[in-house]
Each structure stands twice: as structure tokens, then as C-alpha cells.
C-alpha positions in Angstrom: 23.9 -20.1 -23.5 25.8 -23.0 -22.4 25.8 -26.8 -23.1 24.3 -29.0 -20.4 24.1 -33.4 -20.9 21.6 -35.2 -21.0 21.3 -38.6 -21.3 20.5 -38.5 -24.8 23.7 -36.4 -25.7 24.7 -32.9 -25.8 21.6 -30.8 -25.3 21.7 -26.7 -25.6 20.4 -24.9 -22.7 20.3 -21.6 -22.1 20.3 -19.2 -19.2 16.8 -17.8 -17.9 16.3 -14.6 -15.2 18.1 -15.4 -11.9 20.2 -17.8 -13.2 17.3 -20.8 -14.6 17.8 -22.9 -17.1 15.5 -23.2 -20.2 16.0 -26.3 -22.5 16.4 -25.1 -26.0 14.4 -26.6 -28.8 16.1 -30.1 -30.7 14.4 -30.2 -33.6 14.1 -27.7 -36.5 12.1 -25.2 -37.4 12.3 -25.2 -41.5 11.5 -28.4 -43.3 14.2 -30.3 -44.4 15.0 -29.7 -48.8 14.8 -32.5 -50.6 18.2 -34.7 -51.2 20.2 -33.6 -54.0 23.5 -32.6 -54.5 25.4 -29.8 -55.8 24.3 -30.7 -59.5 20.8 -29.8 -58.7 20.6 -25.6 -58.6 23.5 -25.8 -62.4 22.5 -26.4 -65.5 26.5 -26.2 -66.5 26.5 -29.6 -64.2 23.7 -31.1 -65.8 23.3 -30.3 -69.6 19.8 -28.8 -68.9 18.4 -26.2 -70.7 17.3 -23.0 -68.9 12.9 -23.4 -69.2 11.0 -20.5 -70.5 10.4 -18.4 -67.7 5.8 -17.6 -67.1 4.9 -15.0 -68.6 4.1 -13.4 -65.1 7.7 -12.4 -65.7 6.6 -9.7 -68.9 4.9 -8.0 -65.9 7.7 -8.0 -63.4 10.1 -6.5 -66.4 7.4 -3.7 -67.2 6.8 -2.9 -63.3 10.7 -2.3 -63.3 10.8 -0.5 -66.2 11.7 3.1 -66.9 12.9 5.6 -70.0 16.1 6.3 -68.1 17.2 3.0 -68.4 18.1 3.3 -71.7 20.5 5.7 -70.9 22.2 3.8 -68.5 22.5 0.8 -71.1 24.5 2.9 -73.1 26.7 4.1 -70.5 27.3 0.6 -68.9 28.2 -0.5 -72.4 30.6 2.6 -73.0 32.3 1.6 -69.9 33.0 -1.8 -69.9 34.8 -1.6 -73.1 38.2 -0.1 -71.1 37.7 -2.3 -68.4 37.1 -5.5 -70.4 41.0 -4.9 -72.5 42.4 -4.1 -68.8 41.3 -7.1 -67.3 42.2 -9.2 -70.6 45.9 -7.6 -70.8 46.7 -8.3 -66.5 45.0 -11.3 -66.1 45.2 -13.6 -62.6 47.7 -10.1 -61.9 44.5 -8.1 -61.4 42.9 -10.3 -57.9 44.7 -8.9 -55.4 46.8 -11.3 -53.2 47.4 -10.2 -49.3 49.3 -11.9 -45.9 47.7 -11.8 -42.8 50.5 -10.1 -41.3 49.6 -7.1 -43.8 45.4 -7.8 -43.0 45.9 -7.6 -39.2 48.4 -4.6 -39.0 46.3 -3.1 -41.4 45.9 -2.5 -45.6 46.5 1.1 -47.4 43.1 2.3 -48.8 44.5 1.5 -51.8 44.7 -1.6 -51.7 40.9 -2.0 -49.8 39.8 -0.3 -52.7 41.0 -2.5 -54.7 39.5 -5.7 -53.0 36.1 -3.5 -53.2 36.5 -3.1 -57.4 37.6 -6.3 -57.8 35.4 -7.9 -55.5 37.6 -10.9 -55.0 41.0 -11.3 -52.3 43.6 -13.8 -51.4 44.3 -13.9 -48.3 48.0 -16.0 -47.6 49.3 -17.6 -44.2 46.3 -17.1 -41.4 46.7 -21.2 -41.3 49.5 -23.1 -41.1 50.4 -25.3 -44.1 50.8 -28.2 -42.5 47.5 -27.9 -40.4 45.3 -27.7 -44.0 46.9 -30.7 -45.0 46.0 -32.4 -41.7 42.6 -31.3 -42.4 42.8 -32.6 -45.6 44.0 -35.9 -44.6 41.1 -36.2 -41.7 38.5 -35.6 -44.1 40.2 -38.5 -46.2 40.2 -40.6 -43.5 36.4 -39.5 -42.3 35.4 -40.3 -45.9 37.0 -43.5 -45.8 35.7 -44.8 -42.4 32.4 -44.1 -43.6 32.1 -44.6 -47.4 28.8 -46.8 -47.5 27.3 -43.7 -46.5 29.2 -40.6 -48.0 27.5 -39.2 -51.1 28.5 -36.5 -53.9 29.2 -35.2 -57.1 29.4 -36.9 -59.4 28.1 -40.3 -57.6 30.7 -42.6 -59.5 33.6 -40.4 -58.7 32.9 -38.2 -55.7 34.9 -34.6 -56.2 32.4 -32.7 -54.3 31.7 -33.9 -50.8 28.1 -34.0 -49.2 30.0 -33.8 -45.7 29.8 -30.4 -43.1 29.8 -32.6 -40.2 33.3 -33.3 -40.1 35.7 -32.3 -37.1 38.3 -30.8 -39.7 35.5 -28.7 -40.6 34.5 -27.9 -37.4 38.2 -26.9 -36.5 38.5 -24.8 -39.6 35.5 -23.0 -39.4 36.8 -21.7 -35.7 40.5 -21.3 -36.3 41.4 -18.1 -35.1 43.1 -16.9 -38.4 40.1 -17.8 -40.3 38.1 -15.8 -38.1 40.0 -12.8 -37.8 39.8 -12.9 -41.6 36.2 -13.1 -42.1 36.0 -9.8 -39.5 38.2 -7.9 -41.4 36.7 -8.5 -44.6 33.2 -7.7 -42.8 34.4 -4.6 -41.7 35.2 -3.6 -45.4 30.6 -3.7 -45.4 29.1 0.0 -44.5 25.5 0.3 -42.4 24.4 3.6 -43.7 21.4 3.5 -41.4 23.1 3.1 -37.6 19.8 1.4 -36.8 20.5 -1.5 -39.3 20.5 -4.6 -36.9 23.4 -6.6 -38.1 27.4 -7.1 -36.4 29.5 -6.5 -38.9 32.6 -7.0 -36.4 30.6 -10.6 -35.3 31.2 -13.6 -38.0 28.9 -16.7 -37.2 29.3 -19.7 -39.1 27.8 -21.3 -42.1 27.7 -24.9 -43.5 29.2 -25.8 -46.9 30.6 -28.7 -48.5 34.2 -29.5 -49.4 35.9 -30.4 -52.6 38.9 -32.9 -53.3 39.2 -32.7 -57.1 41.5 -35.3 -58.7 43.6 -34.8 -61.3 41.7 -35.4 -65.1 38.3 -34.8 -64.0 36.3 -32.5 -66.2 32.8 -33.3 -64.9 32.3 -30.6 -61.6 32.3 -27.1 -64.2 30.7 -25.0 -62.8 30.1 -22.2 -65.3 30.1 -18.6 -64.7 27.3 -17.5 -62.3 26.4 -15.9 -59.2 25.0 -17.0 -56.3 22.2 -14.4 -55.1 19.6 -16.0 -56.5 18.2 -15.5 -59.9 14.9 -14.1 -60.6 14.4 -13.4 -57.2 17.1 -10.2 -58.4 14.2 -9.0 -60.2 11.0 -10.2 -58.2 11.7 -9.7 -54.8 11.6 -5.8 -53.3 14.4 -5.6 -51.2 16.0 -7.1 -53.5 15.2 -4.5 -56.1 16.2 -2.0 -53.5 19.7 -3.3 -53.2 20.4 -2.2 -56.8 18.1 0.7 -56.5 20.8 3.1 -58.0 20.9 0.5 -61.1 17.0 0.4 -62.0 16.9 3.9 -61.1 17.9 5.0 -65.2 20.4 7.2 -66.2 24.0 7.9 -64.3 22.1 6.5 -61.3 23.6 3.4 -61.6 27.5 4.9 -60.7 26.4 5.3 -57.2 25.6 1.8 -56.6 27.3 0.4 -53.7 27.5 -3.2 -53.3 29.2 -3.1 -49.5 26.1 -1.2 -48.3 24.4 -3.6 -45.7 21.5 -2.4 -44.9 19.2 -3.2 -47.7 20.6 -6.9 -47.4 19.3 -7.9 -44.2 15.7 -8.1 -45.4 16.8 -9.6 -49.2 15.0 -13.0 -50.2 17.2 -15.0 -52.5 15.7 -17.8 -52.0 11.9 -17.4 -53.2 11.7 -21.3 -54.3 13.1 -23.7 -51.5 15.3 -25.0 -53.7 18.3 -27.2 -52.1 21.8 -25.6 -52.2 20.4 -21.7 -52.3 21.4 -19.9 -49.7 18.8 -18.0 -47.8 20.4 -15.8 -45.4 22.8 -12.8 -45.7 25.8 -14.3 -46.3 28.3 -11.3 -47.3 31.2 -13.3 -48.9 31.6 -16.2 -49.8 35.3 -18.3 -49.7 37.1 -21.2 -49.5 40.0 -22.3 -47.4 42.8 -24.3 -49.6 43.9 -27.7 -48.7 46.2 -28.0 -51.8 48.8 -26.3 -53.9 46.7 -25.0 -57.0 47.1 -23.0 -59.4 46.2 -21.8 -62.8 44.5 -25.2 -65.3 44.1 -27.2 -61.9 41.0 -26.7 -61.4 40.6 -23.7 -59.4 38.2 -20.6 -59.3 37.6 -18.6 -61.4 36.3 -14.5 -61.1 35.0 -12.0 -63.0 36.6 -9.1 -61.3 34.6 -5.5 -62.0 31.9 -6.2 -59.3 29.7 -3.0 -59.5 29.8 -2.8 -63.2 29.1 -6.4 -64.0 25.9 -6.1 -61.2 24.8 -3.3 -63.4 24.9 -5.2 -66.8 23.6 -8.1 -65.4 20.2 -6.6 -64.0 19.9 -4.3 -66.9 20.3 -7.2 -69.4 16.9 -9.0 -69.2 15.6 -5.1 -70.1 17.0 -5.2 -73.5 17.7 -7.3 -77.1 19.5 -7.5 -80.0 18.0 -5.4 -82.8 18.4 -8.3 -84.9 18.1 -11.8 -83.2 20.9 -13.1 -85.9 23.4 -10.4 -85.2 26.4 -10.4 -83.0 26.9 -6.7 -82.9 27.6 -5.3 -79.1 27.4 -1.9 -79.9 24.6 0.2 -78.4 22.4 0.8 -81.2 22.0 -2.8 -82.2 20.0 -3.1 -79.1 16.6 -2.3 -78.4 14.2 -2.5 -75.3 12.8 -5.6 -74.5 9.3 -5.7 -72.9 6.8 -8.0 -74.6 8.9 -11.4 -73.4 9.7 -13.1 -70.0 13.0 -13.7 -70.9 15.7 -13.0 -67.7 18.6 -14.6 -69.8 20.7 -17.2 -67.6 17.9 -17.2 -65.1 15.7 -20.1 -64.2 13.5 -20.6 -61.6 14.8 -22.2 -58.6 18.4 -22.0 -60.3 21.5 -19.9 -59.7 21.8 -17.4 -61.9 24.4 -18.8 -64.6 26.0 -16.4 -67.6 27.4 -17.2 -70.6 29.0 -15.4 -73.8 25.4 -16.0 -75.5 23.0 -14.9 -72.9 25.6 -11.8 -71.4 28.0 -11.1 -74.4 29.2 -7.9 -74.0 30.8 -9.3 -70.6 33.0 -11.4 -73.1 33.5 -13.8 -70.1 36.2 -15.5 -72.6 38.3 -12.8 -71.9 37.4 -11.7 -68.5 37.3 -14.7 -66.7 40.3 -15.0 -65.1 41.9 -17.7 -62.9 42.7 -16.8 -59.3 46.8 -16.8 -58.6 48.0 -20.1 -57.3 47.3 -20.7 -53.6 48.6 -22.8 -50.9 47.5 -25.0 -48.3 46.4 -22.9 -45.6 45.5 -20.0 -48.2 41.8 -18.1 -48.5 40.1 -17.1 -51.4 37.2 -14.6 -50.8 34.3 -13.2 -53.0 31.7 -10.9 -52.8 28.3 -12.1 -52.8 27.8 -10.6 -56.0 30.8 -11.5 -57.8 30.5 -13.4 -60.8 32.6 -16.6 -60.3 32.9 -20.1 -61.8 35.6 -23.0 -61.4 37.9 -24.3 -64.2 36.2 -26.9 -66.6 39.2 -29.4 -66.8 41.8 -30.1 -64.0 44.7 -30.5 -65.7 47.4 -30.8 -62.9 49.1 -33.0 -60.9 47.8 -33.0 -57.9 44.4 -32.9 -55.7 42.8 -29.5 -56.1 41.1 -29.3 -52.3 38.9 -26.6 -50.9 36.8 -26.2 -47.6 34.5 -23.9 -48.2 33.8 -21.3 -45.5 32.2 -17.8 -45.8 32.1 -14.7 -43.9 28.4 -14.6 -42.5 27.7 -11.0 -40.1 25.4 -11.7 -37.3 21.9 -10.7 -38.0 18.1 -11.7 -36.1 17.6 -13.6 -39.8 20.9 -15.2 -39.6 20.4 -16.1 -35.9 17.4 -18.1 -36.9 19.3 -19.8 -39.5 22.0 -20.5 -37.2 19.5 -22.0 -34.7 18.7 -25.0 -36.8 21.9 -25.3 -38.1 23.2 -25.7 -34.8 20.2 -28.5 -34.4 21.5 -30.1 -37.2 25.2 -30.3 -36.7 24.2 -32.0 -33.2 22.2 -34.5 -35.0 25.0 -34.7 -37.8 22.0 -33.8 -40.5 22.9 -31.7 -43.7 22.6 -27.9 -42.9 18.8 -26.2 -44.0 19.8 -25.0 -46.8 21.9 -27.8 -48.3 20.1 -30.8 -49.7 18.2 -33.0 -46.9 18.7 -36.8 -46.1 20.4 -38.7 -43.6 23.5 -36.9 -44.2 25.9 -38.0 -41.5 24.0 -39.4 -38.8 25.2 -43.0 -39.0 28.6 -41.4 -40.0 31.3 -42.5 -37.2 33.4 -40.1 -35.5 31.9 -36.7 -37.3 32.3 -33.3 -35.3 30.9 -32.5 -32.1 30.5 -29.4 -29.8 33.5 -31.0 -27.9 35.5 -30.1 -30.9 35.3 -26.5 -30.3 37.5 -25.0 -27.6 37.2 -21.6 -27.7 34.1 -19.3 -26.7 34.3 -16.7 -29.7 34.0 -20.5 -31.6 31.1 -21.7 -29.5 29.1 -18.7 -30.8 29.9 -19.0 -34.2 28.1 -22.4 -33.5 25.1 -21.0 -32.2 25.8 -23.1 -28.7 26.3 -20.0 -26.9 25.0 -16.8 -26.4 25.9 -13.5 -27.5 26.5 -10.7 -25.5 25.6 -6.9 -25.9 28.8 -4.9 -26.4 28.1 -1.4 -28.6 31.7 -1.8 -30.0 30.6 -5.0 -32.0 27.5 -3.4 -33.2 25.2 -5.3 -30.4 22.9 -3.2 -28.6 21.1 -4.9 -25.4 17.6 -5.4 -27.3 19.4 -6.9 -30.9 21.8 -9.3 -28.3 18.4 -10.4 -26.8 16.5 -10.3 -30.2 19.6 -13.2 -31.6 19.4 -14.7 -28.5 15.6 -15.9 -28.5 16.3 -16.8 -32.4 18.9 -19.3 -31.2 16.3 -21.0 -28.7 
């Protein structure tokens, strides 16, 4: 694919059989989502409470149900009562904290497989210090050039930015050390099935906002939650067959895997259309740091024992306190549960948010810890099914300032994604799965293909093709099947 003009602007095009060229599509395939912002998929941003869920939802608990489950309750309990006093006794100590010097020459297995447990890495010096805080400073200016028309959350004090257009962004998303990130991190994934058609060694990008958090505020709190959808964990089959191991009852539920691939590519998390899910595979998510921040100024918080919390979260809606009044945790003051609808911290067309009432024996109080102070330039990356939140008060000194950027492998499903995405960002609209609008198309001076030098960049963008090379994972007929996504 390459980028031809028009008199209208920059138009994609790519190339045919003996060297024609095909105008690609301008306009997208997926309808817009309403407008919104961030505040619209948390009830921890909005004071809502989570609705009854239909009682189609007794069915979908019974049609999962099995004896053996109860079983693997018990052992799920038994074993997060070690790892609940280890995390409370180490703290930030226990999210591991890596240079890119170490990522690029290579990490122990220790040390991968303690990324894998925790589910969560920092990831030091890949951008210079002084570049983040140029970005940081654009996106100020940006912002300021354009305020009639920049909106956020909350409205009367924007810390959370409804900007993606931006040529900081644009330029961080393609930085080289951010990218060479994202494929290590992607390699850490496993394809089981060799047939699986995803690149885990090919990173494409996708849209997010960008927070600049002032000192004081205590209004963006995001509780803890994750961000795979909610009842769409327990309604839709793939799915289901992600945590197959989990709903399988008994011991089953130790050979889960959460870095197996395969079962992902065909996952719907997003059964509702709501604004701000996100409905492709996207494999980690992260944030780039434009600021010194550290613990109490406003940063992210994790809960780090991935595979065990994704056990007791999808075996929680299967089970009750014996008595609704009591606080016990122990095993036999629970019961099975499968005359109500009740997925607690699930809502539809929510995220699915946790707390110490509706998960308890999680005691996120304890477990939630901050991640180690970062500086400009810094990454922070989480699994997809990590359990994360961000601090309720800042309390520092200084701007607490993210771009967020995940690690997103190249798939057909992601291609299409990344297809109207790429329509979109040329037309400076919000990205498909973000909340709809205007977004910046009246903004002056936003990001444009121009902005993007290299061609590994240019991909990532969806405003070039991909080429078949075996060692990235990309046969001839999956490099042609992502290339007629992207027209």
C-alpha cells in the first residue's frame, strides 16, 4: 500500500496485479458510537449503581455450571490466602521494573516469569526524557490552540483528554523504542495451534486517549476493574473457551494459561456497542509516562496474581455467602448460586469493575498496589486481564501525565479495525471504538500521515501494506487476508 494525493488530501491507495492502482475506501465500515467520554463504560466515575442484570443471565450461569466447580472454589480460596499476605508484605516491590537495555539483550526466564505471574512490567529508558516531555508540552500546546473544541473528563476540569489525533501521539505510537517494546512483550504470547492467524512479532497501532492529571484532583477514580468486557466473560463462547481450564471444575483451573493466543483471536468483548470497549484483541494494554509519578500521585494501580485473580473472578458469579449478613471468607460459608442473575461488578454494556463487597476474598485493600514511580519516557504494561485501577486522589506536586498506547498483534480482525481507524485518523475523527463526534476535525494542526517517517510506522498505521515473511508469523494467504481488510 502506499499514499497517493488527491486533491482532496491524502488518499490511501493500494497496489493492484502488474503494478495498478486501486483507491482504497474513505469512509468507515462500523457506525460511529455515540459521544461520550471516559465516564460512560465506570460506574466508579459516575456514582451509578450496577442494574440488576435479566434473568436470561440464571440461564447462562446454569448452562456454565458444573459439580466440579465447587471443588475448584475451594482450591482458589485455599490459594489466595499465601498469595494475598505476600503481595500485602512487598508491596509496589512485587511489579517488576526492567531497562530496555536488559529487554533488548534479553531477560532471564526468571524474570519473564515473573512479568507472566504478575501480569504487569515497567519498562525504563526506550524514550528519551526530554522527548516525553516535548510530547507533553505539544499536546499542551495542541489543546490550547484548539480549546473551543477539546472535550473530556470531567468537562469543567479536563484530566482525561478526548484527543488521539495529535502529532505527539502519532510520534509516540511509532517511536522505535516503543515498538520494540510492544514486540517483545508480544513475544512473551504462545499460538499453541501453528495455524492460529495472528503476528505476534507484528504490533499495529491502536487509538487511546491521554491523561494530564493536576495536582488535587480526586474526580478521574477509576476503581478496580478489568477491561475484557463484562458479561460477555460469561456469555460469549470463545470467550468461555479462553478460560476453559477455569469452568472446567476441579484442579482444572491450574492449567489455565492466559498468554495462550489462539482462543483470543475469535473473543467478542464487546457484545453491546458500547463507547470506550474495546473490540479487537488487544493483548496488553500500557501507557507511556510524560511525568515523574509516583506512589499518591495519581498513578496505576495493579492487582498482580493474574491467573489466580481470572480464576476467582469467573467463578465468583457461581457462588454466595451462606448467609447474606455474614462476612466470613472461608469456604464453607459459601454455597452455590444458581437461582439469580447476579454476575457481581458486571453490568451490561460496562467494564467489569470489582470491589471488596462484590469480590472480597481478593481483599483489593490489601492487594492493590501502586506501580513504582516512573519517569518521563517510562512504560507501564498490563495484561489484558489484569485487574487494574488508578489512585483516587492525586496528592503530589506535579502533573501526573500518561499517553496511553498498547501492544496490539496483527490479526485479519484487527486489520479490519485498523482499516477504519486509519479512515478516521485521516479525517481526524475519534477512533471506532472510542466515543463518536466531531472529535478533531476542525482541530488545527493535529497529526497526519506526513508525521510518520518510518515504514515499520506506516504499517502500524494501516497506510501500508504488509508483507508475507514466515519469520513474523505471516504466511502469503494471512498477508493477503490483512491486506484486503485494510482496503
Amino acid at each position: 500500500m502506499i499514499l497517493s494525493t488527491s486533491r482532496s488530501g491524502i488518499v490511501p491507495a493500494v497496489l493492484g496485479k502488474q503494478g495498478s492502482r486501486r483507491t482504497m475506501a474513505t469512509a468507515a465500515t462500523r457506525a460511529a458510537r455515540k459521544e461520550g467520554s471516559i465516564a460512560d463504560i465506570f460506574t466508579s466515575l459516575t456514582d451509578e449503581s450496577h442494574i440488576s442484570l435479566p434473568e436470561r443471565f440464571v440461564d447462562v450461569k446454569r448452562g456454565l455450571w458444573n459439580d466440579g466447580l465447587v471443588e475448584s472454589w475451594r482450591q482458589v480460596l485455599q490459594a489466595l490466602e499465601p498469595t494475598v499476605e505476600n503481595i500485602a508484605a512487598k508491596g509496589s516491590d512485587i511489579v517488576p521494573r526492567v531497562s530496555y537495555a536488559e529487554l533488548t539483550s534479553g531477560l532471564s526466564r526468571d524474570k519473564i516469569n515473573t512479568i507472566k505471574q504478575v501480569g504487569t512490567v515497567v519498562v525504563t529508558g526506550a524514550v528519551d526524557k526530554e522527548q516525553a516531555l516535548g510530547w507533553k508540552q505539544s499536546i499542551r500546546d495542541y489543546a490550547q490552540e484548539n480549546t473551543a473544541h477539546v472535550k473530556g473528563f470531567p468537562p469543567d476540569n479536563i484530566q482525561v483528554f478526548e484527543i488521539y489525533n495529535s502529532k505527539a501521539q502519532t510520534q509516540a505510537r511509532t517511536h522505535p523504542g516503543i515498538i520494540n517494546t510492544q514486540k517483545f512483550l508480544l513475544s512473551l504470547w504462545n499460538k499453541p495451534d501453528p495455524a492460529t492467524e495472528v503476528s505476534l512479532q507484528t504490533p499495529i497501532s491502536y487509538f487511546d486517549r491521554l491523561r494530564i492529571r493536576q495536582p488535587g484532583d480526586a474526580k478521574f477514580t477509576l476503581g478496580p476493574h478489568t477491561d475484557g468486557g463484562s458479561v460477555e466473560q460469561w456469555e460469549d463462547p470463545a470467550i468461555q473457551h479462553i478460560f476453559r481450564n477455569i469452568l472446567k471444575g476441579g484442579s482444572a483451573w491450574r492449567r489455565h494459561d492466559p498468554f495462550d493466543v489462539t482462543p483470543r483471536i475469535a473473543a467478542k468483548q464487546d457484545l453491546y456497542n458500547t463507547p470506550n470497549a474495546c473490540s479487537i484483541f488487544r493483548a496488553w494494554q500500557g501507557w507511556t509516562a510524560m511525568s515523574s509519578t509516583g506512589l499518591g500521585e495519581g498513578t496505576l494501580r495493579v492487582l498482580p496474581m493474574l491467573s489466580l485473580a481470572s480464576a476467582y473472578i469467573l467463578l465468583r458469579p457461581f457462588f454466595r455467602p451462606r448467609d447474606a449478613a455474614s462476612s466470613s471468607l472461608k469456604f464453607e460459608d459459601w454455597v452455590p448460586d444458581l437461582d439469580s442473575p447476579a454476575f457481581p461488578g458486571s453490568s451490561i454494556g460496562k467494564t467489569q469493575e470489582l470491589n471488596e463487597q462484590t469480590h472480597p476474598h481478593l481483599q483489593l485493600a490489601r492487594t492493590m498496589v501502586s506501580v513504582p514511580r516512573v519517569e518521563p519516557g517510562d512504560q507501564v504494561y498490563w495484561h489484558c486481564d489484569a485487574v487494574h485501577a488508578v489512585e483516587g486522589h492525586h496528592q503530589g506536586r506535579g502533573d501526573s501525565s500518561v499517553l496511553y498506547i498498547p501492544a496490539v498483534p496483527l490479526t485479519v480482525h484487527n486489520a479490519n479495525y485498523l482499516r477504519d481507524q486509519r479512515i478516521n485518523f485521516l479525517a481526524g475523527l475519534p477512533p471506532p471504538d472510542f466515543p463518536g463526534g466531531a472529535g478533531e476535525t476542525e482541530f488545527v494542526g493535529r497529526g497526519t500521515a506526513e508525521d510518520i517517517p518510518s515504514s515499520e510506522g506506516r504499517e502500524m498505521y494501516g497506510l501500508q501494506a504488509f508483507a508475507a515473511d514466515s519469520s513474523k508469523g505471516m504466511s502469503a494467504d494471512f498477508a493477503q487476508k490483512v491486506n484486503l481488510a485494510l482496503q
